[in-house]
GUBA-406739 format. One line per 8 residues: for each residue x, y, z of C-alpha. Coordinates in steps of 0.02 Angstrom, whole numbers, plus 50000, padded with zeros to 5 digits. Example, Ala and Ser with C-alpha at 12.3 -4.5 7.8 and 13.67 -1.06 7.14 Angstrom:
BEGIN
50615:49775:50390 | 50684:49947:50357
***
This chain:
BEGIN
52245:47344:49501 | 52172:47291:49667 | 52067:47382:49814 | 51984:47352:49961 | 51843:47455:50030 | 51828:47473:50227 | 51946:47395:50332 | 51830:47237:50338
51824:47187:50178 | 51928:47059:50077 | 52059:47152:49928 | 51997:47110:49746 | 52058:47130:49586 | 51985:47290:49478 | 51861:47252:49369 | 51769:47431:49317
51667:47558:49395 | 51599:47519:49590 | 51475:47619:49696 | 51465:47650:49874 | 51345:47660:50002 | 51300:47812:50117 | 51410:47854:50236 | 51605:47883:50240
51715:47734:50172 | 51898:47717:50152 | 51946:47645:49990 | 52137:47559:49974 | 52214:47524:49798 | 52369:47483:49723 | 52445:47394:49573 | 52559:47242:49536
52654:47247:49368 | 52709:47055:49263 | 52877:47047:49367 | 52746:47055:49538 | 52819:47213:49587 | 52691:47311:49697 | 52654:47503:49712 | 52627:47538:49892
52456:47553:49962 | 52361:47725:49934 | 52228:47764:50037 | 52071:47883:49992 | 51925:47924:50116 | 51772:47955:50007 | 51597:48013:50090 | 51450:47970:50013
51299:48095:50006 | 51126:48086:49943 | 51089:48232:49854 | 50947:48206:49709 | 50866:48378:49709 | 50938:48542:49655 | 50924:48704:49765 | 50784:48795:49795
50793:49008:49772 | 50695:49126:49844 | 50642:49316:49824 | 50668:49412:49986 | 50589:49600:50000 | 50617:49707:50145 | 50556:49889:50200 | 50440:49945:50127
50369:49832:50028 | 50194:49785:50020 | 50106:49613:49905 | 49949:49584:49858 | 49953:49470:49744 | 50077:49602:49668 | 50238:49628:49746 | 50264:49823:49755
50416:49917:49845 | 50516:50067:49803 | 50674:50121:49743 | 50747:50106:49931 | 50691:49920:49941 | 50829:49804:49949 | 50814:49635:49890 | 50899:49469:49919
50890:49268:49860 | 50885:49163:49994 | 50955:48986:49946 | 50915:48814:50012 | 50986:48632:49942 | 50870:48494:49978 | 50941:48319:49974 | 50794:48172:49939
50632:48286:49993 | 50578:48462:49947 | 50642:48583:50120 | 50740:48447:50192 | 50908:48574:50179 | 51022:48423:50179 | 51106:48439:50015 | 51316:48458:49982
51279:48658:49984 | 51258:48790:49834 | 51392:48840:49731 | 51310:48997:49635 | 51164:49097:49603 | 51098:49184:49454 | 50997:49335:49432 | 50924:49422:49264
50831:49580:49298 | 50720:49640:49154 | 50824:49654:49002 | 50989:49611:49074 | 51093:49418:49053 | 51096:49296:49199 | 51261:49337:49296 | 51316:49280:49485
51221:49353:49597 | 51293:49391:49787 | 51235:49527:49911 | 51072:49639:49888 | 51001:49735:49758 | 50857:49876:49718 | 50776:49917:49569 | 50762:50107:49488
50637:50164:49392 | 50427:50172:49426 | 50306:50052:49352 | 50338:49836:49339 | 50506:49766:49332 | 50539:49578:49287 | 50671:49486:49385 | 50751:49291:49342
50841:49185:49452 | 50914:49001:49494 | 51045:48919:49572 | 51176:48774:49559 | 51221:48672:49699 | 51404:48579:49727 | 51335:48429:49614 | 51299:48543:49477
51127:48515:49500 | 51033:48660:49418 | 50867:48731:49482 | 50743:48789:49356 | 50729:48964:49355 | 50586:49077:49403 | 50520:49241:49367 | 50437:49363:49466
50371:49542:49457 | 50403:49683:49540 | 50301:49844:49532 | 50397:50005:49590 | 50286:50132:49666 | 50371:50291:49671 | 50206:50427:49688 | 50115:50484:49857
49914:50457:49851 | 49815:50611:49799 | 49689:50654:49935 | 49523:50763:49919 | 49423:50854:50042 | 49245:50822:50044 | 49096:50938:50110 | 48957:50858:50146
49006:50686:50020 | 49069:50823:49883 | 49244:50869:49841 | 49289:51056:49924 | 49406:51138:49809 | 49496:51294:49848 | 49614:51344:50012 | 49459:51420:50096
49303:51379:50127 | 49150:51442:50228 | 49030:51295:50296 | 48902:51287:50448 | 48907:51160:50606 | 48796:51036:50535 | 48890:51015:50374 | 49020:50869:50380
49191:50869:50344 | 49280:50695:50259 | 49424:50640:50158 | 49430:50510:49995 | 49630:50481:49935 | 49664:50375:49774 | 49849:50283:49736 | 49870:50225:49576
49993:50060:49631 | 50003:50001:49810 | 49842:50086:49886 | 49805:50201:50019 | 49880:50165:50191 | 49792:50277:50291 | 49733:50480:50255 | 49772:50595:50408
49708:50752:50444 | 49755:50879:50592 | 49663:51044:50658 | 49754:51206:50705 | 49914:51108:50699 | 49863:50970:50810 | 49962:50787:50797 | 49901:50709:50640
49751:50589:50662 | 49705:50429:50544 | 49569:50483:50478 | 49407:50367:50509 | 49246:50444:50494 | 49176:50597:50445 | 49154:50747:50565 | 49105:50927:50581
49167:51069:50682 | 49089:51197:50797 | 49072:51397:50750 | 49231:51463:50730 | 49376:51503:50605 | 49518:51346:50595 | 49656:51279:50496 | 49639:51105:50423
49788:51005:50346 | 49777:50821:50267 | 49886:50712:50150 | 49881:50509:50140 | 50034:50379:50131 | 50025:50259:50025 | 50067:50061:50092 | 50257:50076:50036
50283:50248:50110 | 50264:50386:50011 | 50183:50521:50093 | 50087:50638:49984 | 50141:50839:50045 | 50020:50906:50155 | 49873:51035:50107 | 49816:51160:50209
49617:51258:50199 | 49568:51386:50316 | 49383:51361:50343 | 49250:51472:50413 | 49112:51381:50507 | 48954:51483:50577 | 48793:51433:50631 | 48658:51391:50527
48461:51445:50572 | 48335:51323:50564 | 48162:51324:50497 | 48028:51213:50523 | 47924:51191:50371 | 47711:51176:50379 | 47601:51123:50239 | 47517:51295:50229
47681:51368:50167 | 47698:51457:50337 | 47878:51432:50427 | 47918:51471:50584 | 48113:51539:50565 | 48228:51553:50761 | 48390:51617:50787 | 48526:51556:50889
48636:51705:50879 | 48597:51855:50929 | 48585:51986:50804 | 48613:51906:50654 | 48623:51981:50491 | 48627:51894:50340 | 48544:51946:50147 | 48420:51836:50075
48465:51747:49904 | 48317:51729:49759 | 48307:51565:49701 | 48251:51660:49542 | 48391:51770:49505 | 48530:51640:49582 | 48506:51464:49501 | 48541:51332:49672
48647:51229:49566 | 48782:51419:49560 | 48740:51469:49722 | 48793:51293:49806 | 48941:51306:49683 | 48986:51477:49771 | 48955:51443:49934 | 49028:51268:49939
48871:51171:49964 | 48783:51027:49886 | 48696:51067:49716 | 48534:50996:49780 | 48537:51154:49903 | 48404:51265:49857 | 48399:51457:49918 | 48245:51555:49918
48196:51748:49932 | 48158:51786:50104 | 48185:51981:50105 | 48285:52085:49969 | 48353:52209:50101 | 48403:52067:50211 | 48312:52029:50387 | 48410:52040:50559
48319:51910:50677 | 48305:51925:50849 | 48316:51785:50954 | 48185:51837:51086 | 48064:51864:50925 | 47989:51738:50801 | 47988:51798:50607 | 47847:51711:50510
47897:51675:50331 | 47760:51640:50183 | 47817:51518:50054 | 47748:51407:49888 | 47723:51222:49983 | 47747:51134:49791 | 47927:51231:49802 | 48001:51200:49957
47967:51008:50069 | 47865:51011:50199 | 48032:50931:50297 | 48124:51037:50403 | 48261:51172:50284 | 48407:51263:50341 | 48458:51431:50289 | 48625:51480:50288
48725:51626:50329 | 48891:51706:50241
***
């Protein structure tokens, strides 16, 4: 058997296994038998390719989706492997090409993977995966986690710093209105809130409203999506009436609206702690007897009110009306 490599080299005689250099070559061989008859001269173009590294595979998320740290999506996420094959240096891209990739997703075998995929089911999810490139180089596999988030937040109303239960509520102008929402898996995107129908508003600070009767709605979406349904309160909100407090227990009580009724409550016979729990106010809200029969005040007119000084702070108080 002999062969010649190139067009500039000399024909020799076979001796056992050659290599070749980069680049494309053109290798010509042919045999003699004992009686010197000669096979014609075949002719094979062989290109030479470094390719030491096996491929490199990659998870690809899309919408929604949302990592940190965790990867967490839902069961509308499509995923895909994205493959690369290096040649001599890791992201180079200049290998022969890949011939397959593998995927395992939690219990499931490795089997050809091709296309996208989603996952069903809430809570963490396991996926495997490698590839083989046209050497039959095989890329270690790798596992990743995936945490399907399938639930809305849960958002609360909050009076004042303290969660509002109910679907109505009576408050004054000074009192302030807020939001806190909790997600169990991907977190809170952003709360929104909207009054008497307005466009929803990201929520950002607390506020309060002027006198008046409204409609309040609020849910929260969650950082994959899912929108929690929203609520709706009707709240109440009057005016509250002032009274600055002096350290001989004498206050002197003014009325901003004109003919105002309301009926004292006895701190006595109404412990603070059920009366705030009634009225929607902060426990620490105290209510004291300032006429059984209730008192109309009269805005042109100052009432004079007599009260213990060890019960009641000599810092201003508000008393509310319902």
């Amino acid at each position: 058997v002999f062969y010649r490599i190139d067009a500039d080299t000399a024909v020799v005689a076979y001796a056992g296994p050659f290599t070749l250099a980069l680049g494309t070559h053109t290798v010509q061989y042919f045999s003699k038998d004992n009686v010197a008859n000669l096979e014609s001269v075949r002719v094979a173009t062989i290109t030479v390719h470094s390719d030491a590294l096996p491929p490199r595979t990659d998870l690809l998320a899309g919408a929604p989706s949302f990592s940190s740290g965790t990867l967490y999506a839902t069961d509308l996420t499509a995923f895909s492997l994205t493959v690369f094959d290096d040649a001599v240096s890791t992201g180079d891209a200049a290998g022969l090409g890949v011939a397959r990739t593998y995927l395992a997703m939690d219990t499931t075998t490795f089997a050809v993977q091709t296309g996208t995929f989603t996952f069903a089911g809430e809570g963490q999810h396991e996926l495997a995966f490698y590839s083989v490139d046209l050497l039959g180089q095989t890329e270690s596999s790798r596992t990743v986690s995936v945490s399907l988030d399938l639930t809305p937040p849960i958002t609360t109303l909050l009076l004042d710093g303290v969660p509002a239960a109910g679907t109505s509520l009576t408050l004054v102008s000074t009192d302030t209105l807020g939001f806190s929402a909790a997600d169990d898996r991907a977190g809170v995107a952003s709360p929104l809130y909207a009054v008497d129908g307005a466009t929803p508003a990201v929520y950002a600070s607390t506020f309060s409203l002027t006198p008046g009767a409204y409609s309040l709605s609020f849910q929260s979406v969650d950082r994959v999506g899912n929108a929690e349904t929203p609520r709706l309160v009707t709240l109440a909100v009057s005016t509250p009436v002032y009274a600055a407090a002096s350290a001989d227990g004498v206050a002197t009580l003014v009325s901003s609206v004109p003919g105002m009724t309301f009926t004292a409550v006895s701190a006595s016979s109404e412990p603070a702690a059920a009366a705030a729990a009634a009225r929607n106010l902060s426990p620490a809200t105290a209510f004291y007897d300032l006429n059984p029969d209730g008192v109309v005040f009269d805005p042109a007119a100052l009432l004079r009110l007599r009260f213990d000084p060890g019960a009641v702070s000599t810092a201003a108080f508000a008393i509310y009306t319902f």
